[in-house]
N, C-alpha and C positions, 0 to 999 in steps of 0.2 A: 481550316485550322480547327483543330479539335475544341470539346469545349475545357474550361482547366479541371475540371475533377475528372476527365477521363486519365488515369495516371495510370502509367505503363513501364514503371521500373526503371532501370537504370541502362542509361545507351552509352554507348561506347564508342565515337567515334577518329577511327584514325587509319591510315593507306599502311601501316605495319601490320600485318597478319596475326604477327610474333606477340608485340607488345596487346592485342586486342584481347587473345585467346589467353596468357599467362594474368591479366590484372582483372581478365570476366571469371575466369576461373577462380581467383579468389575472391571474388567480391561473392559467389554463386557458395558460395564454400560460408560463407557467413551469414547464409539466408538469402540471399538476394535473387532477386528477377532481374536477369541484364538482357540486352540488344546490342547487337555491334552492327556497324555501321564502317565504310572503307571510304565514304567520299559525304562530303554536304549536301549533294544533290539527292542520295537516298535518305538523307535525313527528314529533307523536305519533305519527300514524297510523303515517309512513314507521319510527319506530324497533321497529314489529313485528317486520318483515321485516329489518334490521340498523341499526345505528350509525356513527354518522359517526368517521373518524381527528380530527377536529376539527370543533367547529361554531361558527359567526360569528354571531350575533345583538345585534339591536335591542335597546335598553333600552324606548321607549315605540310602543308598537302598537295600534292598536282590537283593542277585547276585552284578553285576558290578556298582560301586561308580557311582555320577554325577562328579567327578572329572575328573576320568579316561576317561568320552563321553566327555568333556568337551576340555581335551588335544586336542584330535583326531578329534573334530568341528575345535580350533582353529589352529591345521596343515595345515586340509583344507580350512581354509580361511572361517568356517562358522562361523556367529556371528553376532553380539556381543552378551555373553552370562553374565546372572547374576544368582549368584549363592546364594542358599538360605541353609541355617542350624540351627540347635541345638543347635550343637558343636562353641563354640567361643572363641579356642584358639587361640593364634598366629600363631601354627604351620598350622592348617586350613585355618586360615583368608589368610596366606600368599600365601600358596599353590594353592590359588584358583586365586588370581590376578595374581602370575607367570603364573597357567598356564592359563590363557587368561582371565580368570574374568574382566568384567568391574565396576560391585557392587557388594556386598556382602551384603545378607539382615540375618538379626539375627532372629530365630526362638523365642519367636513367634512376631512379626512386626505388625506396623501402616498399616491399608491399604493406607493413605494416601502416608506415607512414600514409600510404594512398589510404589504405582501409578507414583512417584514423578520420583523413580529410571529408571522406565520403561521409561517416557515422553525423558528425560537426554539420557538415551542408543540410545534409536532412533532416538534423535536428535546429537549424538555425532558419528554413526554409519561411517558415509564416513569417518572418520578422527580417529578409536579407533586402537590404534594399541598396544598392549601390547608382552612383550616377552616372548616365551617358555621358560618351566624348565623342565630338567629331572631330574634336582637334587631331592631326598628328602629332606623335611625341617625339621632339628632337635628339639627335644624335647625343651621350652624355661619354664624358671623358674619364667614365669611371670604368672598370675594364677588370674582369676577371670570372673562371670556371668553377670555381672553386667551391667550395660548400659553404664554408666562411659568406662570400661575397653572395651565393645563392641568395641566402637569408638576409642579408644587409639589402636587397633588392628587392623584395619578395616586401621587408618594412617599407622602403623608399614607397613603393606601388603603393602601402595599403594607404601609409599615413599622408601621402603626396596629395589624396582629396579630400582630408579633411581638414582645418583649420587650428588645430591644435597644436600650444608652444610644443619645440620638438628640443630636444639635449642629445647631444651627438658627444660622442666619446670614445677615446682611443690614446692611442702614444702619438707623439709628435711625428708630424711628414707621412701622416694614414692616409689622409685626403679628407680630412672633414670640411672642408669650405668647398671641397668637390658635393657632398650628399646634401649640403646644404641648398647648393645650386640647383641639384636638382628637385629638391624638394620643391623649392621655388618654380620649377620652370613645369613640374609635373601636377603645377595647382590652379588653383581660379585664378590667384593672382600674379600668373606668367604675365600679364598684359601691361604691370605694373613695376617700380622699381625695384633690384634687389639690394640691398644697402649692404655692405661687409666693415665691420669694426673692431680691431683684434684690440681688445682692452687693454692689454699688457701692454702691448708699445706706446700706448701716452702717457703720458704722465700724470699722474691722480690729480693733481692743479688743473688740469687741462682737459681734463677726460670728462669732467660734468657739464663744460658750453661742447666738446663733442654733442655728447648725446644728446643735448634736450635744446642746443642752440644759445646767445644771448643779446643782450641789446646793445643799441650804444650806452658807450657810459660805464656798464657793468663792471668794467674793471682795467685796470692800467692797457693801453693799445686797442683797446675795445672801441674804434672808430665807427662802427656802423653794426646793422642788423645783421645777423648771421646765423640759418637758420639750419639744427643740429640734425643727426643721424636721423630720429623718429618723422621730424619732417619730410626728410629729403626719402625716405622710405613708406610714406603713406600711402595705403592703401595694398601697401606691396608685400615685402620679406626685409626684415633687420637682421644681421647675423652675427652674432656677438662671439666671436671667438676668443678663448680664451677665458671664459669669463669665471671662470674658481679666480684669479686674481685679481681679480674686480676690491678695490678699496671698502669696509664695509660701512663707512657715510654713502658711499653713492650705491652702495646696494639696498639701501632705504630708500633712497628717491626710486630707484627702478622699479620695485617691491610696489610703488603707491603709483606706479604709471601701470602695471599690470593688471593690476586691481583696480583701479578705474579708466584707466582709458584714455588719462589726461592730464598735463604736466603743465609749469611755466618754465620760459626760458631764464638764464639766469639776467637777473636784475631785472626781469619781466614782470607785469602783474595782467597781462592776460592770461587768461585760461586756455589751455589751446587743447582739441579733443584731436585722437589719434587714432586709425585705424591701419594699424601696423600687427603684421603676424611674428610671432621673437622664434629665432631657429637659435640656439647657444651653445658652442662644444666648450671641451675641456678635457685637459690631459689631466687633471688633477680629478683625485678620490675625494669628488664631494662630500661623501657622507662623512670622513676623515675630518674633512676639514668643517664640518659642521659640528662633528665633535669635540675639535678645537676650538671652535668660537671665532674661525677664520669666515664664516659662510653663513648667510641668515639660516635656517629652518624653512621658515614659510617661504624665504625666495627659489628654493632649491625646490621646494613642491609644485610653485606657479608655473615652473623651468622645466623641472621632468616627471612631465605629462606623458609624452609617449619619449622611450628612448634608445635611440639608436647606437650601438657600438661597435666599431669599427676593428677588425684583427692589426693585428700587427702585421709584416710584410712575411716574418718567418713562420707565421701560423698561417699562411696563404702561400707555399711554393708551389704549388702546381700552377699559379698565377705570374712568376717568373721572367720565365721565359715570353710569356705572353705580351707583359708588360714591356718587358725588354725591348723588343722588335720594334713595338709600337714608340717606344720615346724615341730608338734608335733612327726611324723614318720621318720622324716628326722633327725630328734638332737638325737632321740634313735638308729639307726640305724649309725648317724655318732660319739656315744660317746661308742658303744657295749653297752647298755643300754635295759632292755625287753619293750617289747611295752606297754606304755598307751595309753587310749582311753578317750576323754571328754566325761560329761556326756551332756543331752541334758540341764538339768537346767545350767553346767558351761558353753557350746555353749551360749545359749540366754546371760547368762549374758555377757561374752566377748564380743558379737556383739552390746552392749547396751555402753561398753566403746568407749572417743571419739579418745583415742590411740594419744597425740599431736608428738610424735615420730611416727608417721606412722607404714607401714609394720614391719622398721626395729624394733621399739621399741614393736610389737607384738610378731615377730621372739624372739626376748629376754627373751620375757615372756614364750613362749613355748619352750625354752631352761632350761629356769630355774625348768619350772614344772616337765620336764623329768629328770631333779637332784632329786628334792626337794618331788615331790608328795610323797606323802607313799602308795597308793595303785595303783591297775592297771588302774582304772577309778577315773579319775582327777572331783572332786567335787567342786561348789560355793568355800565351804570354802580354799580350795587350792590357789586360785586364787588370796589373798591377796589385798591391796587396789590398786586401779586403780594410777596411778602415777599423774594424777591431785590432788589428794586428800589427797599426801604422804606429803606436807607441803615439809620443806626446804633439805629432803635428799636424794627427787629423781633426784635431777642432777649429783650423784655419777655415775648414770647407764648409763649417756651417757658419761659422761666423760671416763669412763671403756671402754663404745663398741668402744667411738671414739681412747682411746687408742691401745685397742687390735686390731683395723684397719690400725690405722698408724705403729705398728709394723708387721704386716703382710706384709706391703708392704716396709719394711725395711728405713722407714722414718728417718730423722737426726735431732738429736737437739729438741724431742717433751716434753720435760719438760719445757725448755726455752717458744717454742711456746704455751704452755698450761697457762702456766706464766705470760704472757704477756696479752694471752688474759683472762685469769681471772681478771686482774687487769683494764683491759679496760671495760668489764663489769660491774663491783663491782662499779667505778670510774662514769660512764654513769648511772648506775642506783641510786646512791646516789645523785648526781649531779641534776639528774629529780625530784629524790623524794623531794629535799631541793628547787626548785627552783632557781637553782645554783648557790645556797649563798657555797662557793667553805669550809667556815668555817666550819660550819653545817653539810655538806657531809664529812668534814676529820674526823669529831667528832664520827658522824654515823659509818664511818667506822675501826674508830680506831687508826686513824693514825694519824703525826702531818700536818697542812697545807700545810706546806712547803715540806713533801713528798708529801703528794697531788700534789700539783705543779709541780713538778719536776716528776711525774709518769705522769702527763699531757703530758708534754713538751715531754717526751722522747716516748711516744705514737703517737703524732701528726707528730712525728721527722718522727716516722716507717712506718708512711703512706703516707707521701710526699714522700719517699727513695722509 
């Protein structure tokens, strides 16, 4: 092995002749000294005689990975190395920054963009230090080619080993308690619990012994010790979904569990320390709502530290069809169900809907198809109308998936909660559409004023509590 100041420019390798000759030619175009190299075993060879200032390689090559030279560069302290591929899962993308990656470029790539990555490596070189893994990284149910999802993979990898709270954000049904999973499963603390707590669905009376737990005693039915989310999550991943509508009394307690480290339970007077990493999404525009005075300031800084955002399903169609296939084999196989297959006419058209339910409200539809289809190849007409176009009784299907959600995770009281907020909806959206002549809107909606009013009142009650 060479010794490390013998530096010998920039190597190149990868079994594409094509890709070698068009990314050495621009690099050589900017000044540079490159090496190309077709397989890991001349790699080796050339690192007798010295070491490259940076090396460029493949992820998958006949014979030995670029991953596998990739480890065993970064054992020996050779580097900084950027890894380039095809493949742009998470489990790849991540695997590559453990084991020593410093960028990860996506097949097929800007030259600009490569050049850009290259300038950054060699200028970040004295100071790159990334940590081994021998772990393998597990298979993750997030799925897509996309350029969008590129990037949103490319963060999962960087931010997945370090320790820092993450804010995940997107529209509803994106999959953020998917990125959150894997954040968890792609860190130190895989080995530990991951806790998931959607804020919205309890009830702000109930949502402070969630989190922080309480004693007996503490309060009416309070029969014994019961120890909350931060607990049952120590040492691991909390996931607070949802959390813009977080009540802002308990975003003051959260705010002083960040900042130190350490809470009591309610009607507790031990101190209890915590060592829990906070992952937090939200469909809601924080920074909105902080200029509302809906959202602390300082909680929203402790929160988004690094931050991840997730596309919509319609700014992701080349992802589609992708996804499609994959729910389509997963609902027959998780219902004993014989396999369907889309046809290429029903693909196009799916990828042409704008899906306002995201992933999730697609997952439903290929749930439905693998009931409902009648033969083994799911056709256009199978497909039924797109749910923008269902008029007023496609809001049945989320209220469904959102119920069959909140009872899986054995939720209390969701008919009341469903109640309330139908009525706050109904209420908001009469009230807009009248111009909020408060008459006109009861009238709209059926009811006398004076419920109106009084369904106000005790709405506005539940938001201040």
């Amino acid at each position: 092995m060479a010794k490390p100041n013998d530096r010998a420019g920039i190597w190149i390798v990868d079994d594409d002749r094509g890709v070698r000759f068009v990314l050495a030619e621009a690099l050589r175009d900017a000044g540079m000294e490159v090496r190309e190299f077709e397989d890991t075993a001349s790699v080796r060879k050339a690192l007798r005689e010295a070491r490259p200032a940076l090396l460029i390689t493949d992820v998958r090559m006949p014979g030995e990975s670029g991953l596998a030279l990739l480890e065993e560069l970064h054992a020996q302290g050779v580097g900084p190395v950027i890894v380039m591929s095809a493949y742009t899962d998470v489990a790849t993308t991540a695997a590559a920054y453990r084991a020593g990656a410093v960028d990860y470029l996506a097949k097929p790539f800007d030259l600009d963009q490569a050049l850009a990555s290259v300038q950054r490596a060699l200028a970040d070189a004295p100071q790159a230090e990334v940590a081994a893994a021998a772990t393998p990284f597990p298979a993750h149910a997030l799925l897509g080619e996309s350029a969008a999802m590129r990037e949103v993979f490319r963060l999962i990898g960087r931010v997945a080993a370090s320790d820092l709270n993450a804010l995940i954000t997107g529209e509803t049904g994106t999959g953020k308690e998917l990125v959150a999973r894997a954040l968890h499963e792609e860190s130190a603390r895989r080995s530990k619990p991951f806790v998931a707590l959607n804020t919205a669905a309890i009830p702000s009376e109930l949502l402070e012994s969630e989190l922080f737990g309480h004693e007996a005693g503490a309060f009416t039915g309070a029969t014994r010790r019961v120890a909350g989310r931060f607990e049952q999550a120590e040492g691991g991943t909390l996931f607070l979904d949802e959390i813009g509508d977080m009540p802002l009394i308990l975003q003051t307690r959260l705010l002083r569990v960040l900042a130190g480290g350490e809470f009591y339970r309610v009607g507790g007077r031990e101190l209890i320390r915590c060592n829990v990493r906070i992952v937090a999404a939200t469909h809601q525009d924080l920074d909105a709502r902080v200029a509302a005075g809906q959202f602390r300031a300082d909680l929203k800084h402790r929160l988004d530290v690094v931050r991840i955002e997730l596309p919509a399903l319609r700014q992701r169609r080349a992802d589609i069809p992708l996804l499609a296939q994959h729910f389509l084999a997963n609902a027959a196989q998780e219902l004993k169900l014989p396999p369907k297959r889309f046809s290429k006419a029903a693909l196009k058209a799916i990828a042409q809907r704008d899906f306002p339910g995201n992933v999730r409200e697609l997952e439903n539809l290929c749930r439905r198809l693998a009931v409902i289809a009648a033969g083994a190849e799911i056709l256009p007409a199978d497909l039924g109308k797109p749910a923008e176009a269902q008029g007023g009784g496609d809001w049945t299907d989320a209220l469904r998936d959102w119920a069959e959600r909140a009872l899986e995770r054995n939720e209390a009281d969701i008919h009341t909660r469903a109640r309330e907020a139908m009525d706050r909806v109904l209420m908001e959206a009469a009230l807009a559409a009248t111009d909020g002549h408060r008459q006109h809107a009861a009238a709209a909606l059926g009811v006398g004023r004076n419920t109106l009013t009084r369904k106000l009142g005790a709405s506005r009650a539940r938001r201040k509590s």
